[in-house]
N, C-alpha and C positions, 0 to 999 in steps of 0.2 A: 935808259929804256927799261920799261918794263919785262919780266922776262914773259917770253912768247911759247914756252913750251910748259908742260909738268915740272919735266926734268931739273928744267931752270928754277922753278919753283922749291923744288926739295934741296938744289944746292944751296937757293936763300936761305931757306927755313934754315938748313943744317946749320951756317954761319950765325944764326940771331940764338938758337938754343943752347942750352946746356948741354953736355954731354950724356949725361940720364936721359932728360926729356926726348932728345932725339933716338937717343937709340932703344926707349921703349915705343917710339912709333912706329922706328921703322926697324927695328929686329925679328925673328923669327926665331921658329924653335931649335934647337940642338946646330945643325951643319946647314939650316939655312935654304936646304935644295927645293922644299915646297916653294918657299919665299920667292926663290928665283926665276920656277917652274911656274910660276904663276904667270909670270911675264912672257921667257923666253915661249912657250906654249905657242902664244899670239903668233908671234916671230912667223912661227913655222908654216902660220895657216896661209895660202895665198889667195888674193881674192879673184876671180876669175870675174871681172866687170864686163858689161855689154854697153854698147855702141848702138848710135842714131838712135835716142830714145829724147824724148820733148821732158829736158829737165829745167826749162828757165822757169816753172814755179813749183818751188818745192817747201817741203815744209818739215820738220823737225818733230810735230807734235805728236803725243801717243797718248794714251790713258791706261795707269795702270793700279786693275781693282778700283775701276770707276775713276777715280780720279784726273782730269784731264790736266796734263804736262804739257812744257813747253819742247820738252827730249824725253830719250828713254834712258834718263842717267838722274838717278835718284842719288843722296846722299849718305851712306851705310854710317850703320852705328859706331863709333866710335869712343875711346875712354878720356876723359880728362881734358877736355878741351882749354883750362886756363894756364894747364902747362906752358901751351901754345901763345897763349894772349888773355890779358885780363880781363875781356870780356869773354872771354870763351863761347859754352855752347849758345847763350844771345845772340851772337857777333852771326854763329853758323848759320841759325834757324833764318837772321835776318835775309845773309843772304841767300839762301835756297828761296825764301818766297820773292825776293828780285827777280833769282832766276826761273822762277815760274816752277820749279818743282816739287819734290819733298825730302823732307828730312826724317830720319828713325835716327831717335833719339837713347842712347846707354843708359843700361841702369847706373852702370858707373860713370855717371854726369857730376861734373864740378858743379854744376847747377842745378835748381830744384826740377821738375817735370815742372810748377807753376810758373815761374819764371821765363823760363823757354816759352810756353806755352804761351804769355799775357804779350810776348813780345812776334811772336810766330803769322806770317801773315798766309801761309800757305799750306797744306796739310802737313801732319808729325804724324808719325809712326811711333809705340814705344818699343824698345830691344829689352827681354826680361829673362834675368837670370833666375832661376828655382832655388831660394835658398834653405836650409833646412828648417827656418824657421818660417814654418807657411802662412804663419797667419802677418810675417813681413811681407811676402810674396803677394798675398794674397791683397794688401794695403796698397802695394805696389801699382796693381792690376786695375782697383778702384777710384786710387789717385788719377791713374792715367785717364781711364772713358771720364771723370769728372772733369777733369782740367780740356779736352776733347781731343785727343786722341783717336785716331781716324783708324788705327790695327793696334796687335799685338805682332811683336817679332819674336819667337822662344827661341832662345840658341840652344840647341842642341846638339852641341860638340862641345863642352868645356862643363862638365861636372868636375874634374879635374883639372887643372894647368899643364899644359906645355911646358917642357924646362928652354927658359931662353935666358941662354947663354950669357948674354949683353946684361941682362936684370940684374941677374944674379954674382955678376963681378960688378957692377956698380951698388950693389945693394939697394935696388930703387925702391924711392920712398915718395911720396907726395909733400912738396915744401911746405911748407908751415902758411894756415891759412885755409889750405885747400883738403879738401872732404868728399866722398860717397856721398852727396848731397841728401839723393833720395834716400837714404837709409839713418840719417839724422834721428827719424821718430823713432825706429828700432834701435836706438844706440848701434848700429853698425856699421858706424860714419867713417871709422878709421881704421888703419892698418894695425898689426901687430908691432910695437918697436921692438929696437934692438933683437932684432933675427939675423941668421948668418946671410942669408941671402935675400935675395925679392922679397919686401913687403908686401906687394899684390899676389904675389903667391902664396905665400901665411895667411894673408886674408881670404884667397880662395878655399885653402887647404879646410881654415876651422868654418867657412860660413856657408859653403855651396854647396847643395844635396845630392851626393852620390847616386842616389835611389833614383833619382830622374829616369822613367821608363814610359810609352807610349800611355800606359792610364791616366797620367799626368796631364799627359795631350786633352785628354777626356776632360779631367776635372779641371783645368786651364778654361776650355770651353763653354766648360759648363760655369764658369763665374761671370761672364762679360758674355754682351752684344755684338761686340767687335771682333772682324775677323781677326784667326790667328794665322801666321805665315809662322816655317819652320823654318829658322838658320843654321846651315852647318850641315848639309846634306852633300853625301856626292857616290850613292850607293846608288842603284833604281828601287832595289827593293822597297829601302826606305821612303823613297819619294812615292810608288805605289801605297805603302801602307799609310802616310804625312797624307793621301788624298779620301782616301777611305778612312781614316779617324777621324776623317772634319776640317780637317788645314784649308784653308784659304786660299795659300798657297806654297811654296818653297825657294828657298834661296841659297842656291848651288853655293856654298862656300866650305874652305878648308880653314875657316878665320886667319885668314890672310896669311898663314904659313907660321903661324905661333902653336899650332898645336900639335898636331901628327907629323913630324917631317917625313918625308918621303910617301906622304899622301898625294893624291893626283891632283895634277893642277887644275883647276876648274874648267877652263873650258874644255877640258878634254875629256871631264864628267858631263858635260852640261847635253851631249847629243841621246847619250843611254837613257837620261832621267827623263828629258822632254818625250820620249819615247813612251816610257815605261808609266807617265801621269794620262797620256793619251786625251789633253785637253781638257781633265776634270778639275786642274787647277791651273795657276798662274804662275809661271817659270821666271825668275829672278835670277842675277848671278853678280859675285864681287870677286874680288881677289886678282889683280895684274893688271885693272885695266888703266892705259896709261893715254894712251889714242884712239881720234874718234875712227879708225880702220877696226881698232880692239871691240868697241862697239857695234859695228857693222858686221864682224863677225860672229859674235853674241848673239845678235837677233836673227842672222843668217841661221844659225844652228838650232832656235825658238827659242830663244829667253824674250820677255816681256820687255827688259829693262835691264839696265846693268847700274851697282852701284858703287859709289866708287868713295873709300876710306883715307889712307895716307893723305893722296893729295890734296883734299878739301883740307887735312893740319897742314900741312907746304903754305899753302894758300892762307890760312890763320896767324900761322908764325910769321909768315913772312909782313903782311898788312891789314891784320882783323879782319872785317867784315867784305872790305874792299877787295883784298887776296884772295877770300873765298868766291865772293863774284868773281872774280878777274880767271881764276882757275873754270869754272860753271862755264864764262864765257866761253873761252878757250875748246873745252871738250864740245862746246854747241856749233862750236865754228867746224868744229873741226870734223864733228859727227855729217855737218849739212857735205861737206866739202866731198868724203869719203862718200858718202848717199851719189851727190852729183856725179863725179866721178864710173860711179860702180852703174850708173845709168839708172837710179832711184829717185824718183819724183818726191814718195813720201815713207815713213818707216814701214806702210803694210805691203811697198814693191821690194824690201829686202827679204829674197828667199834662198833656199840651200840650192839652187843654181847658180850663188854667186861665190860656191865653196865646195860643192862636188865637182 
């Protein structure tokens, strides 16, 4: 049998992977508590559903930043997808336009932005790191609206690295073969060898721009057509000013519990910020979601959308293109089910009456 949950998913994965591969996807920073927190969080919320309401036709679909989906569960950027499988981020892209949604796609992709993109049947997003040398960044930005790219995602929590833990007694490194694809033209395809610790950490260390500061946001904007969405927010302040600098929108993350430990778990940021944008922009959020209940309380609290990283690799490691489907399935099943359940017809009848 196929497995029928996430969870069962990331046991496969964990059995098919290396030891490295696995534990830089699913590691976290220093003691791990964001990482956990991200989940446990969910646990806690309970969903307070309503009764006798006419759910036998319901529907799943949402649209976000135009774009019309089949759910409100998009697929978050992610690093290295051929760790996972040798078709890697292809394999992803394919299935997210199966399953009717979208993918944002890493700067640190095993594959080029062209290749995803020639294979892509459904919108991409690109996820773009600031690196010091802007006129790469700047290449970066260009490749992406060419090849068509539908946004820009800026992280804006990782001018520095997270120390995790897991990396750095494995000394990870990218097997032979495998490359920063999109950084090929800037010769900044590859890691630093022979370092004590994390190769992607030496790489973050010498290439990522410090200086990253809201003007950035500005001149980001000011290069491209394309909306920008900020990742790695969970302050209000900042989601106030990410709206008033031009952002698109925002996407409640702590990168998945790799950077700040003992940073808030997302959904527990996600009520203040929706707040404090006051519907000038588009509320996003990633990090723990594991169930479509974990969804249903995301949008209960006003996220657009939730996206959802580790388990779309689960789902790659375990059966390429097909495990990525099969996982999409799953959260879609399982989002309708929760909706039904909570006495919601469609995602615009989930409200914070099903969570106060």
């Amino acid at each position: 049998m196929d497995p029928i949950n996430l969870y069962e998913y990331e046991a496969l994965a964990q059995a098919r992977l290396t030891t490295m591969a696995y534990d830089y996807y699913a590691s976290g920073a220093h003691d791990e508590i964001t990482l956990r927190e991200n989940h446990a969080a969910y646990d806690r919320i309970p969903l307070r559903y309503r009764v006798l309401r006419d759910i036998s036709q319901r529907t799943t679909a949402t649209t976000v930043l135009g774009h019309p989906l089949s759910m409100p569960v998009i697929v978050a950027p992610t690093a290295f997808h051929k760790l996972a499988h040798p078709d890697g981020e292809v394999a992803t892209v394919r299935a997210a336009g199966q399953a009717g949604t979208l993918m944002i796609l890493s700067t640190l992709s095993t594959t080029s932005i062209e290749e995803v993109m020639a294979a892509a049947t459904g919108p991409v997003w690109f996820q773009l790191y600031v690196y010091k040398d802007r006129g790469a960044t700047k290449a970066l930005v260009q490749r992406a609206q060419a090849a068509g790219c539908s946004a820009l995602v800026l992280t804006v929590d990782a001018q520095i690295w997270g120390r995790r833990e897991r990396d750095v007694r494995n000394r990870f490194q990218l097997p032979a073969g495998l490359s920063v694809r999109n950084l090929m033209p800037a010769g900044q395809e590859a890691f630093p060898a022979d370092v004590p610790g994390s190769g992607l950490a030496a790489y973050v260390a010498s290439l990522f721009d410090q200086t990253l500061s809201w003007k950035d946001v500005e001149w980001l904007c000011s290069l491209t057509d394309l909306p920008v969405l900020l990742k790695g927010v969970v302050h209000p302040d900042d989601a106030r000013q990410a709206a008033d600098t031009g952002a698109a929108g925002v996407i409640v993350s702590n990168h998945g519990g790799r950077q700040l430990d003992t940073a808030p778990a997302t959904i527990e940021a996600l009520p203040a910020i929706v707040e404090a944008v006051d519907g000038k922009v588009e509320v996003l959020i990633d990090g723990g979601i594991r169930r479509g209940t974990d969804v249903v309380k995301a949008l209960a609290y006003g996220a657009k959308a939730v996206a959802v990283g580790r388990p779309v690799l689960w789902g790659l490691a375990a059966d390429g293109q097909r495990g990525v489907e099969k996982v999409l399935d799953i959260l879609r099943y399982e989002v309708d089910l929760a909706m039904g359940l909570c006495g919601c017809a469609g995602v615009s009848e989930i409200g914070r009456d099903l969570i106060d």
